[in-house]
Each structure stands twice: as C-alpha cells, then as structure tokens.
Steps between C-alpha positions, in 0.01 A plus 500: 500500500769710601630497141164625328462778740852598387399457072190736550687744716772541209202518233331771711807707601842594414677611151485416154752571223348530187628534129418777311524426156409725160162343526427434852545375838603143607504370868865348543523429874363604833664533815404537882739829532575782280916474575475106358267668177747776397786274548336289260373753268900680534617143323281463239528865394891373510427195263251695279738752441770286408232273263232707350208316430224762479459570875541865589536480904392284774315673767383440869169537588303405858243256440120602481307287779161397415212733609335286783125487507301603802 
C-alpha cells in the first residue's frame, strides 16, 4: 500500500520537464522536486545541443493536480 500512496503522490505533485518542440509540447519526465527536474532538464538541453533533432529547449514545469470534487 505504502507504494501506491507514493505513485499518486508523484502524479499529483512535484515537477515536470517538458519538450518544447516547433510544433508542441511533449511530457519527458516528472520528478518529486524541482532541483532533481532542472538537473534533468540542464542535461538534456546539454545533449540536444550537441545533437539537434528538432527540439528547441526542455523546460520545467510543476505539475497541475487534479481539481477535487466536493
């Protein structure tokens, strides 16, 4: 139990780094603190600019929560 309380916690809260491409947005990973996202995002910013492949930047974003009802 103690590991599915962890798995929704993670989908509910904490950071996302995201892909921003010429036509979009793409999800890459998502992290439970923002220092573990940027660190992420920081490398693959690295790679991308070494190995252009159409991605502009990689970006950290917090992740939305679900609107609870009632």
């Amino acid at each position: 139990m103690d590991g599915d309380k962890t798995e929704v916690t993670l989908r509910e809260a904490g950071y996302k780094v995201v892909a921003v491409m010429f036509f979009g947005k793409k999800e890459v990973a998502r992290f439970p603190t923002r220092e573990q996202a940027e660190w992420r995002a920081k490398e693959l910013n690295e790679h991308s600019e070494r190995n252009p492949r159409g991605y502009v930047q990689y970006l950290v974003q917090p992740v939305e929560g679900r609107p609870k009802n009632g």
